[in-house]
C-alpha positions in Angstrom: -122.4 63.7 -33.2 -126.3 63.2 -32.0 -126.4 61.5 -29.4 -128.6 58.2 -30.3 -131.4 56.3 -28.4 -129.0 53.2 -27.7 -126.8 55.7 -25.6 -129.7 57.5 -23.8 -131.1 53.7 -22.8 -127.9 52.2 -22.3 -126.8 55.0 -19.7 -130.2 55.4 -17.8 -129.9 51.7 -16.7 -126.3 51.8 -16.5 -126.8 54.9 -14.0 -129.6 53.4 -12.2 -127.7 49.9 -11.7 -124.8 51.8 -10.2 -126.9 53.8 -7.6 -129.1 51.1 -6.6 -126.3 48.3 -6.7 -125.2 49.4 -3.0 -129.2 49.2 -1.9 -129.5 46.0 -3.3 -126.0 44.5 -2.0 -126.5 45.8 1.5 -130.1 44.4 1.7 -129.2 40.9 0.4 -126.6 41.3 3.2 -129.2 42.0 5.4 -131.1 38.5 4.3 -128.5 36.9 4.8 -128.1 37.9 8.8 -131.8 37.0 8.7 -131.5 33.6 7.4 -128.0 32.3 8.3 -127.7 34.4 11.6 -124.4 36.0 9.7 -122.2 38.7 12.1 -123.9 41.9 11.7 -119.7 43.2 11.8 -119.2 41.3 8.5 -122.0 43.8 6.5 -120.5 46.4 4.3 -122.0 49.7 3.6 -120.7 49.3 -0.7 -121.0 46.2 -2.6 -118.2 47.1 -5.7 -119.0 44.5 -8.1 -122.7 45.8 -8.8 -121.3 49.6 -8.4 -118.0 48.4 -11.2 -120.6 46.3 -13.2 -122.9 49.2 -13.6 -120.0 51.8 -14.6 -119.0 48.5 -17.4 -122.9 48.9 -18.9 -122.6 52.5 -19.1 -119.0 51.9 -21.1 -120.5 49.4 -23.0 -123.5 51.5 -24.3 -121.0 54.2 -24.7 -119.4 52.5 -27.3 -122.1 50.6 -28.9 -123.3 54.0 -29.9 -120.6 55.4 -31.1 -120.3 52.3 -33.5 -123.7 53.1 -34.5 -123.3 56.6 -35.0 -120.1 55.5 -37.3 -122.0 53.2 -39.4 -125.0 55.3 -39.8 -122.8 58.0 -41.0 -121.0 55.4 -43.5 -124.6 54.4 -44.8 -125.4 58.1 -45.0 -122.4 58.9 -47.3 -122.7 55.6 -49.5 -126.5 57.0 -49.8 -125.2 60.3 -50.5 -122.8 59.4 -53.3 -125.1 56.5 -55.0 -127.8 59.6 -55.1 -125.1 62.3 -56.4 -124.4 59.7 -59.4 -127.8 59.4 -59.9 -128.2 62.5 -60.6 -125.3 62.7 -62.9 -126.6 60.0 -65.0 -130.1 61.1 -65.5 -128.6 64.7 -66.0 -126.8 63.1 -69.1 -129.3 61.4 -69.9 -132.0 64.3 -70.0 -129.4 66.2 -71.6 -128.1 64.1 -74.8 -132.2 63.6 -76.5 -132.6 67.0 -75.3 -129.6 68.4 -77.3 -130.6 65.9 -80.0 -134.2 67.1 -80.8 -133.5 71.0 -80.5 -130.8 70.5 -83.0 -133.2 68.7 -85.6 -136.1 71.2 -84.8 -133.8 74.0 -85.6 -132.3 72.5 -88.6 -135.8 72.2 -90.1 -137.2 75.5 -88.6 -134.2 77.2 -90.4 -135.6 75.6 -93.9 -132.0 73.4 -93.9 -133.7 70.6 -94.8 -136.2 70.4 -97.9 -136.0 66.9 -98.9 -139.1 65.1 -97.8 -137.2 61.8 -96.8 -134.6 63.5 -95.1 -137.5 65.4 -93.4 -139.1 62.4 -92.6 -135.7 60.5 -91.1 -135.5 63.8 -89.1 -138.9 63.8 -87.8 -138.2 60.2 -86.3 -135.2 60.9 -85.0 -136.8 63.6 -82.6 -139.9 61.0 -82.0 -137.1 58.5 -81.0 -135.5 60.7 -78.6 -138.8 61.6 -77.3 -139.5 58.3 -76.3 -135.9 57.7 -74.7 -136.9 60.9 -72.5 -140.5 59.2 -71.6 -138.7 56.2 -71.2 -136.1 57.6 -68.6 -138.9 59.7 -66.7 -141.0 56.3 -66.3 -138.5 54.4 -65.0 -137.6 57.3 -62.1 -141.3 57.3 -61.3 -142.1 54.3 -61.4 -138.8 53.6 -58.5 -140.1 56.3 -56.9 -143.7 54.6 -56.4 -141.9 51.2 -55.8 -139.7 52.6 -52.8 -142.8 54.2 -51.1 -145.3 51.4 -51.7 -147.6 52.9 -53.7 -147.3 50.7 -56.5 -150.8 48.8 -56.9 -150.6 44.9 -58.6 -153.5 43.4 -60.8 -152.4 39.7 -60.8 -154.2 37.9 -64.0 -153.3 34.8 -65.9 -151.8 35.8 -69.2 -149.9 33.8 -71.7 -146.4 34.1 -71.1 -146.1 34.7 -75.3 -148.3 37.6 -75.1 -146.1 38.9 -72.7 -142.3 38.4 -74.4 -144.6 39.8 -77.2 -145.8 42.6 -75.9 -142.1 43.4 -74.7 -141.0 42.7 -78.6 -143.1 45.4 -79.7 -142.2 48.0 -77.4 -138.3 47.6 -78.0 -138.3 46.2 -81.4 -136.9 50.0 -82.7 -133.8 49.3 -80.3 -133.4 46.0 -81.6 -133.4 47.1 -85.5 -130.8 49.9 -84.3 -128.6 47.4 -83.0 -128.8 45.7 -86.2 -129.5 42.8 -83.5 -131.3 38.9 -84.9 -133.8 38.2 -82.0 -134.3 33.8 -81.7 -137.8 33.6 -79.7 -139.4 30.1 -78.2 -141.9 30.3 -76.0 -144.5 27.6 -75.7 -148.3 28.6 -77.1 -149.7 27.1 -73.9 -147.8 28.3 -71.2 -149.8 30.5 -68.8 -148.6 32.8 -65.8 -150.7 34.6 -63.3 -148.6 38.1 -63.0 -149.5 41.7 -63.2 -149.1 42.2 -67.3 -147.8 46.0 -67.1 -145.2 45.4 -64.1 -144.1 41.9 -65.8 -143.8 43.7 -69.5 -141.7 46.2 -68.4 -139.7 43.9 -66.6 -139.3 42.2 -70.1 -138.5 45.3 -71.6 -135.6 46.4 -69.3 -133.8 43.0 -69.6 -134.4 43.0 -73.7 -133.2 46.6 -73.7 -130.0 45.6 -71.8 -129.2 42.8 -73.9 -129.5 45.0 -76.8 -127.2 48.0 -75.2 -124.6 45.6 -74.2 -124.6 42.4 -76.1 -124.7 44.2 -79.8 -121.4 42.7 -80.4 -123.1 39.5 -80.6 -125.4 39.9 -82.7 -128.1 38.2 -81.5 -130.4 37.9 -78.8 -132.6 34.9 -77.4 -135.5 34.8 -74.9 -138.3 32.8 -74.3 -139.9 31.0 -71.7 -140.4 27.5 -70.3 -141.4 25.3 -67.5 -139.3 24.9 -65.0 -139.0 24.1 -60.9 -143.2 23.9 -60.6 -143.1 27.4 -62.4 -142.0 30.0 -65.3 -138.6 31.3 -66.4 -138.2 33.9 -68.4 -134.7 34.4 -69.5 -133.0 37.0 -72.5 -129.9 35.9 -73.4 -126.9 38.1 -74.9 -123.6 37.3 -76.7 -121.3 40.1 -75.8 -118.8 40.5 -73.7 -120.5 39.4 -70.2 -120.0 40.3 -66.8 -117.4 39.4 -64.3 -118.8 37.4 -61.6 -117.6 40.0 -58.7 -120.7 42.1 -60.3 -123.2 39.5 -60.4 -124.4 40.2 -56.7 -124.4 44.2 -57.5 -126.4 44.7 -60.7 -129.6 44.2 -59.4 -129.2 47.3 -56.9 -130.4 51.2 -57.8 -128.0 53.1 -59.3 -125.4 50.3 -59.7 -123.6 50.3 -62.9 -120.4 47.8 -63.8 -117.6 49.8 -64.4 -116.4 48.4 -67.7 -115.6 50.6 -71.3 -118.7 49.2 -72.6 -120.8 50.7 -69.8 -118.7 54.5 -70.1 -120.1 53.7 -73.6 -124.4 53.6 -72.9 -125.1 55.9 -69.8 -127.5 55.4 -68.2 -129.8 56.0 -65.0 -128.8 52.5 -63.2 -132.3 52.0 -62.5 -133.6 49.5 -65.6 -132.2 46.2 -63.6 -133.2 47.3 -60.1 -136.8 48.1 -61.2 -136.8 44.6 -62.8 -135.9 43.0 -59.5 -138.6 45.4 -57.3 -141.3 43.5 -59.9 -139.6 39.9 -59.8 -139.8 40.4 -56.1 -143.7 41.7 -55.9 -144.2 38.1 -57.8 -143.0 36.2 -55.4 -139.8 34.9 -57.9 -136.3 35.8 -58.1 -134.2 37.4 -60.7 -130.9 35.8 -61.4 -127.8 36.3 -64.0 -125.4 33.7 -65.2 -122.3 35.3 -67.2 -118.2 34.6 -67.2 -116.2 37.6 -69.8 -116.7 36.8 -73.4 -119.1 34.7 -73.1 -122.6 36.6 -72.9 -125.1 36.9 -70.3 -128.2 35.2 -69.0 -130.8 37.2 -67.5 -133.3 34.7 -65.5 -136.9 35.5 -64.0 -138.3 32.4 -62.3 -142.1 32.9 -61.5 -144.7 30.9 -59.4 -147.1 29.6 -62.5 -149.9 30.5 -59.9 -150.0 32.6 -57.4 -151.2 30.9 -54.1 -152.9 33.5 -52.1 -154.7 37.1 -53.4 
């Protein structure tokens, strides 16, 4: 076990109470002869209580170290197995559009397939595993350039329907696969100053999870509105929901809820966390309101107006 900083402090002062405690006892002894004319027969050489109070500090450090070292180590293992499943997951996930498009390649590089439409429904089947790769590799970059700063923000004022529609487009193919309605309403005038790539994508991720795990539903709403001096954003699901013991854990990295539907969709754990990283860079909060059966509600509250650059 290293021995931390707390324990190297804690014992130097601990070691240099104890020595000096007799120094200091015998000399306010000494003061007190000089001031109240006390028996110079009633000094003592040792003063315990400094000595004993000293040997207490070093104990104390001692221990408060040990603690530390315990719950670093506890952090350091929860770190270790968060990562080690993160790695699993995006292994899958590389792996599965991976296996996907080299199985359709080879189909048609073999000359298996010479109808043109089948061709053609071949063909964007690799495209669409393409862009779940691209999709997958974004998102880990895009953490990684989150957790070390280096994310830059170009605030603008942008209508907030441009924005739901810009998301639209990007996941409307995972939409049509789901076989899933979408209900928009978002007023025409409503205007937010955000950063439009960071704030789309945010979109994106919470659409894209309403569409993995609210299919049974059918449906999914969004929009925007006015609300508490500000924007809200919210995508709303009909499947199965979440139980509220997860509410306060989605939001972090490599967090999935452990659930059949989940085993069902693997994925990275990432899409919510990165959505609460750019909610958080805005100044808002990110919030989910769900109970089992009855859907989710996926909320982004935004300043309207951002009140310093």
């Amino acid at each position: 076990m290293r021995v931390s900083r707390s324990l190297n402090l804690g014992a130097w002062i601990a070691i240099t109470a104890t020595f000096l405690s007799p120094v200091l006892g015998f000399g306010w002894q000494l003061g007190r002869l000089w001031m109240h004319g006390t028996p110079v027969a009633s000094l003592h050489p040792v003063v315990p209580y400094p000595v004993l109070g000293g040997f207490l500090v070093l104990a104390a450090a001692g221990l408060a170290a040990c603690l530390n070292e315990v719950n670093q180590m506890g952090i350091e293992r929860a770190l270790k197995v968060a990562q080690s499943n993160f790695v699993a997951a995006v292994t899958h996930e590389l792996r599965t559009p991976v296996a996907t498009v080299r199985m359709y390649a080879d189909m048609m590089r073999q000359g298996m397939v010479e109808d043109p439409a089948q061709r053609e429904q071949f063909l964007g089947h690799i495209c669409h595993e393409c862009d779940r790769l691209s999709g997958l590799i974004d998102d880990v970059l895009t953490y990684a350039e989150l957790g070390e700063k280096r994310r830059p923000y170009t605030f603008e004022p942008i209508a907030a329907s441009v924005l739901v529609d810009d998301a639209l487009a990007a996941v409307g193919g995972v939409l049509h696969a789901g076989g899933l309605a979408v209900e928009r309403d978002v007023p025409a005038d409503l205007v937010v100053e955000v950063d439009r790539r960071a704030m789309t994508h945010a979109l994106i991720n919470l659409i894209t999870n309403a569409a993995k795990y609210g299919a049974a539903g059918g449906r999914v709403r969004l929009g925007a509105e006015r609300h508490e001096g500000g924007v809200r954003f919210y995508v709303q699901d009909f499947g199965p929901g979440i139980p509220a013991a997860e509410h306060d854990k989605v939001f972090q990295a490599f967090y999935r809820v452990g659930d059949e539907l989940t085993r069902k969709h693997p994925g990275s754990g990432l899409g919510l966390a990165l959505v609460a990283e750019y909610v958080k860079a805005h100044a808002g909060k990110v919030s989910l309101e769900s109970l089992p059966g009855a859907g989710a509600v996926f909320s982004i509250q935004l300043p309207q107006a951002r009140t310093s650059a």
